[in-house]
VOGU-3710 file (C-alpha; in Angstrom, 3 decimals, decimal comma):
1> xxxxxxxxxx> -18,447/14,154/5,685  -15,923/13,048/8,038  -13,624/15,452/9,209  -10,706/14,219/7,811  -12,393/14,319/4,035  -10,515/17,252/2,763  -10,653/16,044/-1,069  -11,887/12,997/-3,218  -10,025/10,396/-4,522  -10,549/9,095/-8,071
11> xxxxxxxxxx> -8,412/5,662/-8,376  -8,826/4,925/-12,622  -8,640/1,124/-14,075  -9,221/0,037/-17,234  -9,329/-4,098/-16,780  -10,907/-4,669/-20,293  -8,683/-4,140/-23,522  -9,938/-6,423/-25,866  -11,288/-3,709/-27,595  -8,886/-1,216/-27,738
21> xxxxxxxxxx> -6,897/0,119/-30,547  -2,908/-0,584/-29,805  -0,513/0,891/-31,205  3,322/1,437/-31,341  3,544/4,922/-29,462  0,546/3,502/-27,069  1,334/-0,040/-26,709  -1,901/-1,990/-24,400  -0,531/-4,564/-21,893  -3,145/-6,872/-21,093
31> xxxxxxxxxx> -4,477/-9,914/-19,306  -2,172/-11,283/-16,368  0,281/-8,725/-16,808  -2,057/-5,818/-16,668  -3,671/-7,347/-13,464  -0,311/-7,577/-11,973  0,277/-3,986/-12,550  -2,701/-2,480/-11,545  -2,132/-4,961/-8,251  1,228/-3,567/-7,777
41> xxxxxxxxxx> 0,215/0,165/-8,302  -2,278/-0,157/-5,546  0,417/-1,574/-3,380  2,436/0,955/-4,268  0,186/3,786/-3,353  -0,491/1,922/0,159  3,482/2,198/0,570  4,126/6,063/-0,267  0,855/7,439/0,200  -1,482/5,512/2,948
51> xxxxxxxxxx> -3,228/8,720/3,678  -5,132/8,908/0,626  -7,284/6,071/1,764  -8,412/8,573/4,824  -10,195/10,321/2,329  -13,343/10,232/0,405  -12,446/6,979/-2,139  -13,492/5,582/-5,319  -12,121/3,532/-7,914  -13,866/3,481/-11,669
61> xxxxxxxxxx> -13,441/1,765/-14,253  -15,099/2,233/-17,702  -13,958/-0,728/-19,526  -16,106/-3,429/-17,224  -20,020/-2,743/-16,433  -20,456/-4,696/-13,553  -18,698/-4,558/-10,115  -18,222/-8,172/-9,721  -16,165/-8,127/-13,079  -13,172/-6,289/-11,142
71> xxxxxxxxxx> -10,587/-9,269/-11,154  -10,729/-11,121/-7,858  -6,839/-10,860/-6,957  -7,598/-7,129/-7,001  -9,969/-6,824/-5,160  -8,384/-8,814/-2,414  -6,418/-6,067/-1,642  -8,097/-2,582/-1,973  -8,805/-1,125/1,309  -12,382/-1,712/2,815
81> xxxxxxxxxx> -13,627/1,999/2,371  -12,704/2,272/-1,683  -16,034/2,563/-3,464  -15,619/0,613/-6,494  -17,594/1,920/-9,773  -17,867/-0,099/-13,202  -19,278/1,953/-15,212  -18,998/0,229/-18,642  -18,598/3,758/-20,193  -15,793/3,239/-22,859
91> xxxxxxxxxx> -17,736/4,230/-26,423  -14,563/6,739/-26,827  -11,817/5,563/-24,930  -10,873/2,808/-27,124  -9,497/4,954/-29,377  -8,577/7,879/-27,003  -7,898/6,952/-23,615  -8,667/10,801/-22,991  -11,905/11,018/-23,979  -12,955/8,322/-22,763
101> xxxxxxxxxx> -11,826/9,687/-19,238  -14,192/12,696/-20,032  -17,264/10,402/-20,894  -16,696/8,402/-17,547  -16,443/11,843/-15,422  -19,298/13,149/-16,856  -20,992/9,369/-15,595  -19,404/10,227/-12,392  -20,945/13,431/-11,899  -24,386/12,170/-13,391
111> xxxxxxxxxx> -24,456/9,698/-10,105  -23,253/12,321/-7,435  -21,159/10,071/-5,280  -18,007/12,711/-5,519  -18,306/15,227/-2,671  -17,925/19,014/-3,532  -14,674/18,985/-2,486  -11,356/18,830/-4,700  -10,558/15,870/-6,887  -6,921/14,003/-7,263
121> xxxxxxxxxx> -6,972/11,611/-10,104  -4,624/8,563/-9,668  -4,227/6,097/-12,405  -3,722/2,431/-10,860  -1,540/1,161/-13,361  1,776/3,134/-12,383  3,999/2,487/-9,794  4,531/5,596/-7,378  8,322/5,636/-6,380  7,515/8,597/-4,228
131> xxxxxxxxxx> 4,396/10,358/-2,425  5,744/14,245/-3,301  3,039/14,895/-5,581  0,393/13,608/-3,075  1,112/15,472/-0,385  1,705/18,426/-2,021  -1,897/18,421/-3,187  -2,765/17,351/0,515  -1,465/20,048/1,962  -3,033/22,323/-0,302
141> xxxxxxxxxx> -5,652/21,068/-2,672  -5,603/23,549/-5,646  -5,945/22,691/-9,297  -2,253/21,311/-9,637  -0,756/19,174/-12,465  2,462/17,957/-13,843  4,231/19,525/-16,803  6,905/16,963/-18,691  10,646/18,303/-18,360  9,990/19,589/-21,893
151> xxxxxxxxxx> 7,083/21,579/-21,090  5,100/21,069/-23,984  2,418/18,435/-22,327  1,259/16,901/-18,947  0,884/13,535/-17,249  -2,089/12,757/-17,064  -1,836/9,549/-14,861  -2,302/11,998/-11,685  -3,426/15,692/-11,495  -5,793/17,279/-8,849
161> xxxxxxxxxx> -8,546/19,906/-9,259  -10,600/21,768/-7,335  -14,254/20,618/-7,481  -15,149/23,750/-9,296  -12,298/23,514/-12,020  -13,388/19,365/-12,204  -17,296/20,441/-13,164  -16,011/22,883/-15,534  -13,205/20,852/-16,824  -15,283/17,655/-18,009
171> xxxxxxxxxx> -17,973/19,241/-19,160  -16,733/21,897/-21,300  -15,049/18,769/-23,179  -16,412/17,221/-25,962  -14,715/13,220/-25,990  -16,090/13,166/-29,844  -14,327/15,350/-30,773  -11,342/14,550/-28,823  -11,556/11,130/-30,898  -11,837/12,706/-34,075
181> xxxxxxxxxx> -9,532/15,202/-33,708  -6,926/12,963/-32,072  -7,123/15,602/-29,209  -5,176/14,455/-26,070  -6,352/14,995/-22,308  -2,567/15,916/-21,490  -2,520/18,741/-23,980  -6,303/20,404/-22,806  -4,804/20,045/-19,623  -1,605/21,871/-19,967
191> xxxxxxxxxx> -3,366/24,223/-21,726  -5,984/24,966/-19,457  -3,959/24,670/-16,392  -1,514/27,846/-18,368  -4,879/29,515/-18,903  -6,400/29,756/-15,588  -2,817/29,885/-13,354  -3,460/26,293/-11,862  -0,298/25,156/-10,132  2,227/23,321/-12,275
201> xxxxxxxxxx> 4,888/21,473/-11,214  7,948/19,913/-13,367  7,877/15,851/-14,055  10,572/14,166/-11,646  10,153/10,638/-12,240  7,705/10,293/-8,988  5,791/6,825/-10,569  7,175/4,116/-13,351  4,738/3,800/-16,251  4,856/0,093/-17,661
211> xxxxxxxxx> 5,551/0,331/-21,407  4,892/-3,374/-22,936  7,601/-2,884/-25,469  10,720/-1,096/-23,662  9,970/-1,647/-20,065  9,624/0,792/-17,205  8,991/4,402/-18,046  9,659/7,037/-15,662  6,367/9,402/-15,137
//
């Protein structure tokens, strides 16, 4: 492990939508446009938050199953030492984006190529405004997560966790019942983040999520 590798880094795509179930409250951009996005949230992160590409690097996707699927524009521009992952495990995630988060970590884990140090989790398709989040979790890489202003859920487009919380977190999850529950990731979060005193911080607008119908969120 390089000295520098304090932490992994878990970059999250989903390319492939065709088969996902949209909806009003979770609108699915796709083709072009969801390209572009995921283009510009890697750009973005290169901006605010170079550093993370010092550290130990993939980027998965569930919704493709082979590496050569990964659109060629994007792949153009993610730095040289990102390991990219297609893992084509997406039986839940088309109906809960969640679960099928959990499947795809437990793939993860089943193929070793995270080191036993913590995990951040960065979803591609944002834009990051601002690096605070990052480098708090650099500086100190405890099980930390972002509670919405109202404090009744998380965002779960980046969180970090120590390796030990990341075993235990995925695998004490089941994503079928997630799915038929309509169980989200952001509430098990929250909730096991208030269980087990994992740091929480408050939501200050520190990415734009890209809502298909009204435009830029702030996440």
């Amino acid at each position: 492990m390089s000295k520098s590798e304090t932490y992994n880094v878990v970059f999250r795509t989903a390319f492939d939508v065709s088969n996902y179930k949209n909806s009003v409250k979770s609108p699915v951009s796709s083709n072009d446009v969801r390209i572009d996005q995921y283009i510009q949230g890697i750009k973005s992160i290169i901006k605010v938050a170079p550093y993370l590409f010092e550290q130990n690097c993939i980027l998965v996707d569930n919704t493709i199953s082979k590496n050569e699927n990964f659109p060629r524009s994007f792949r153009k521009i993610i730095p040289k030492n990102v390991e990219i992952l297609a893992t084509g495990t997406n039986t839940f995630g088309r109906w809960n984006k969640g679960a099928g988060d959990v499947e795809t970590m437990r793939k993860v884990m089943e193929l070793r190529i995270l080191k036993k140090i913590p995990v951040l989790f960065v979803e591609l398709r944002l834009t990051y405004l601002d690096g605070y989040f990052f480098r708090i979790f650099a500086e100190n890489p405890v099980s930390t997560i972002l509670e919405n202003r109202k404090g009744d859920s998380t965002l779960s487009g980046y969180y970090g966790l120590t390796y030990q919380d990341f075993e235990k977190f995925f695998t004490s999850i089941s994503p079928l019942r997630m799915t038929i529950r309509k169980i989200s990731i952001e509430d098990i979060l929250l909730s096991t983040a208030r269980k087990n005193n994992w740091r929480i911080l408050t939501e200050n607008c520190y990415a734009l999520r890209h809502n298909p119908l009204t435009g830029p969120e702030c996440y």
